[in-house]
C-alpha positions as semicolon CSV with decimal commas, in nm:
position;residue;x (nm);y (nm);z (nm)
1;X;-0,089;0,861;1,343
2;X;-0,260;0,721;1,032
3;X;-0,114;1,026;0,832
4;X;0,260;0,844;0,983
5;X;0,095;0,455;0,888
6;X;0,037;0,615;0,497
7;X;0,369;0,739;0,474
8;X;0,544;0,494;0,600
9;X;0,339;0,154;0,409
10;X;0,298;0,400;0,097
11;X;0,694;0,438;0,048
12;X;0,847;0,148;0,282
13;X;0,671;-0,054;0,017
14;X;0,842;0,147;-0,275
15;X;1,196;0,189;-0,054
16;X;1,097;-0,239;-0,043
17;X;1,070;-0,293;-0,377
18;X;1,352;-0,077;-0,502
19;X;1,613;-0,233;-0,268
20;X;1,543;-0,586;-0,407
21;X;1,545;-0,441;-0,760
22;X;1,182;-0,496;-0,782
23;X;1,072;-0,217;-1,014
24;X;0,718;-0,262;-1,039
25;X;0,453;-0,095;-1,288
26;X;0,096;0,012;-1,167
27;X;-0,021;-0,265;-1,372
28;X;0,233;-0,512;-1,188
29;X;0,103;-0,367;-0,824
30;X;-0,256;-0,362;-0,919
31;X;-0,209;-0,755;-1,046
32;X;-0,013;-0,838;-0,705
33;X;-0,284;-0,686;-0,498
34;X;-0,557;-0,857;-0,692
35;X;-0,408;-1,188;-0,661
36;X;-0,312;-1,145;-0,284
37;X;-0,733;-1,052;-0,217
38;X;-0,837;-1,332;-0,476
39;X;-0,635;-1,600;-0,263
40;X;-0,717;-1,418;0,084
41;X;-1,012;-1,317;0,065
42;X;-1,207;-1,586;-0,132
43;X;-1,334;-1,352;-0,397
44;X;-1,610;-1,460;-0,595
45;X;-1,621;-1,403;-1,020
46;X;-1,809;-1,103;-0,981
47;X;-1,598;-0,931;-0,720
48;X;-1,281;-1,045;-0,899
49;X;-1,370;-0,840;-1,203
50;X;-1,470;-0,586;-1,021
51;X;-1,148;-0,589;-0,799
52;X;-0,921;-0,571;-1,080
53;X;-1,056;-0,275;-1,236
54;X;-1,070;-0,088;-0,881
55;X;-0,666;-0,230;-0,799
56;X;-0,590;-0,071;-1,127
57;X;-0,713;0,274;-1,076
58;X;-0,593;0,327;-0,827
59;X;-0,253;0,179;-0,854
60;X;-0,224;0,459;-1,170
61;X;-0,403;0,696;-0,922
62;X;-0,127;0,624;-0,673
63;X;0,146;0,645;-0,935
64;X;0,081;0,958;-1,032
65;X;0,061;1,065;-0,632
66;X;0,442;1,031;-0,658
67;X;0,502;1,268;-0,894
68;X;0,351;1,510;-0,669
69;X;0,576;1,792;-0,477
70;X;0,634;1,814;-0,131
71;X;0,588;1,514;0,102
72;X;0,311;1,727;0,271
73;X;0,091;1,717;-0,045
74;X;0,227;1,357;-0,108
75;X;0,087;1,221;0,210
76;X;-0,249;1,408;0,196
77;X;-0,332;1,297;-0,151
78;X;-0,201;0,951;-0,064
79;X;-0,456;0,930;0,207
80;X;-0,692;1,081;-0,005
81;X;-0,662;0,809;-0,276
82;X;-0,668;0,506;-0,010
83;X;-0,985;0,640;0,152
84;X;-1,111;0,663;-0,160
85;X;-1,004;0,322;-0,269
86;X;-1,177;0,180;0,087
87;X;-1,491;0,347;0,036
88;X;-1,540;0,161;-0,273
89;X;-1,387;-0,162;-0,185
90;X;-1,621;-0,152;0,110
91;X;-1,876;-0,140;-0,110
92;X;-1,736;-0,435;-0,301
93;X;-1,700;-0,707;-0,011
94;X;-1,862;-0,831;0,234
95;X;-1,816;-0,726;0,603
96;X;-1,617;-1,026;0,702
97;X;-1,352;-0,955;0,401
98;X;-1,355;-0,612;0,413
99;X;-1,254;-0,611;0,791
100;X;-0,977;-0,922;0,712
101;X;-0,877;-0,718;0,459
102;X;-0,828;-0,427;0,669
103;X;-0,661;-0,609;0,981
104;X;-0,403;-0,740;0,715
105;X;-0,331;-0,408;0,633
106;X;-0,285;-0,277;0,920
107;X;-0,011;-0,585;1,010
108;X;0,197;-0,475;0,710
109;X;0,211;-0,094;0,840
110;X;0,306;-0,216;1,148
111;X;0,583;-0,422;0,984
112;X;0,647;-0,109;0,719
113;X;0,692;0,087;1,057
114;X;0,898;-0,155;1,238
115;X;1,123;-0,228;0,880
116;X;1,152;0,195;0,884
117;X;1,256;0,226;1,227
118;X;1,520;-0,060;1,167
119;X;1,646;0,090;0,859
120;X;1,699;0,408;1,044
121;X;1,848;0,256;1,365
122;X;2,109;0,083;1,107
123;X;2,183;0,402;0,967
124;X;2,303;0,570;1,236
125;X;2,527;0,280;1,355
126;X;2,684;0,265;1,058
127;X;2,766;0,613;1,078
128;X;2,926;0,624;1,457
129;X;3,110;0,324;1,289
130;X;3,288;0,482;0,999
């Protein structure tokens, strides 16, 4: 189940993007994420900095996780990454922001999921339609 909720939030988000021509750069993702947990999370100056290094590394982390063979090894290392990327951002907040930050997540794999099934469901009506 959370092996599904990685694979489908780590490339809904990328299927997302590329649909509405939104091409974005590790630097681009790692700025958006930063931004949405500065705003959402009420960072303060210290975790900011520190945020924006960690949303960087492992945006390039995760960039290079697509280059990777098989969807197998792309969804293990994925996982592998984002549990990293927890463990330290746990580290980083407080209790209260680190479980707001991880409800929110889980709402937008719930929407990636519910986007994916849609997607798929469309699919196959357009085909018994041609």
């Amino acid at each position: 189940m959370i092996l599904t909720g990685i694979f489908v939030s780590f490339f809904s988000l990328g299927a997302f993007t590329q649909n509405f021509g939104m091409q974005l750069t590790p630097e681009e993702r790692a700025q958006m994420q930063t931004e949405w947990m500065k705003e959402n999370l009420q960072l303060n100056d210290s975790q900011l900095v520190k945020i924006e290094a960690l949303n960087l590394e492992y945006a390039l982390k995760m960039e290079k996780v697509k280059g990777i063979d098989g969807n197998l090894s792309k969804l293990k290392a994925a996982r592998k990454t984002s549990e990293e990327k927890d463990e330290k951002l746990k580290k980083l907040l407080s209790e209260e922001q680190f479980e707001f930050y991880l409800d929110k997540r889980k709402e937008l794999r719930k929407k990636a999921m519910q986007m994916a099934k849609e997607r798929k469901e469309q699919g196959v009506f357009e085909q018994f339609n041609k």
